[in-house]
C-alpha positions in Angstrom: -155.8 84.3 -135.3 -151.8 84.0 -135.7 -150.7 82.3 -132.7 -147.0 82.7 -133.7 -145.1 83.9 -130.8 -143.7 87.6 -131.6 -140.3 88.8 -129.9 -139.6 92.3 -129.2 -135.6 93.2 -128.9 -134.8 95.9 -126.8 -131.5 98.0 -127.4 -129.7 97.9 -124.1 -126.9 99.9 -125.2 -123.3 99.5 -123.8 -124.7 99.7 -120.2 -126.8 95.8 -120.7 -123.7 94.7 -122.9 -126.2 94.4 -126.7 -129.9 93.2 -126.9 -132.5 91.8 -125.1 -135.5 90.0 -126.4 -138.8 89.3 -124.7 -141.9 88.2 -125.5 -144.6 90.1 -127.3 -147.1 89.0 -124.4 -144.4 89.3 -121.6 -145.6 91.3 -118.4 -144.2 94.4 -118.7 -145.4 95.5 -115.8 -143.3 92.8 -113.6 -140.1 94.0 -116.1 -140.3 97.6 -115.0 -140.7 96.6 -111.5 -137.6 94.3 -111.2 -135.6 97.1 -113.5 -136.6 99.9 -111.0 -135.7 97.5 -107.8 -132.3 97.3 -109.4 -132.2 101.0 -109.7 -133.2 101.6 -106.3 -130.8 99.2 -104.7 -128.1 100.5 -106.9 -129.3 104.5 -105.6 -129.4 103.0 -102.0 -125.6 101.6 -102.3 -124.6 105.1 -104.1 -126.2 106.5 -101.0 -124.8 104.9 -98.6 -121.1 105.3 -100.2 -121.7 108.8 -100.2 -123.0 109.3 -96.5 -119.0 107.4 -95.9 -117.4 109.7 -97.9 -118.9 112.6 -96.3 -118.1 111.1 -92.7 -114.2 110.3 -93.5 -114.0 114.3 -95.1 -115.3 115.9 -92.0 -112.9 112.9 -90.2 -110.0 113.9 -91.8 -110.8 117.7 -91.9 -111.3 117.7 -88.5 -108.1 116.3 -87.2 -105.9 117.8 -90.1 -107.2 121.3 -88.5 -106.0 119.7 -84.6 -102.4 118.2 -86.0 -101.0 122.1 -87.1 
């Protein structure tokens, strides 16, 4: 048996700034679970600025209609 320690590098694109490298024997499984809790943080946040948005529209809407 090789018991050299293999590295895979991941393309991250402009988004991760380059590379990544991880083990060979790394837990992916832990990786894509810490990747998708960014994701769904990040969805939460867009969300939520959304939801705002939506509220300050009608807001503004609303009294722009009662002001003419």
């Amino acid at each position: 048996m090789n018991d050299d320690k293999k590295d895979i590098t991941i393309e991250t694109g402009d988004a991760g700034k380059g590379t990544s490298v991880i083990a060979d024997g790394a837990n992916t499984e832990e990786l894509e679970e810490r990747a998708l809790s960014v994701f769904s943080s990040e969805r939460n946040e867009d969300m939520t600025a959304l939801v705002l948005c939506l509220i300050t529209t009608f807001l503004v809407l609303l009294f722009t209609k009662w002001m003419v």
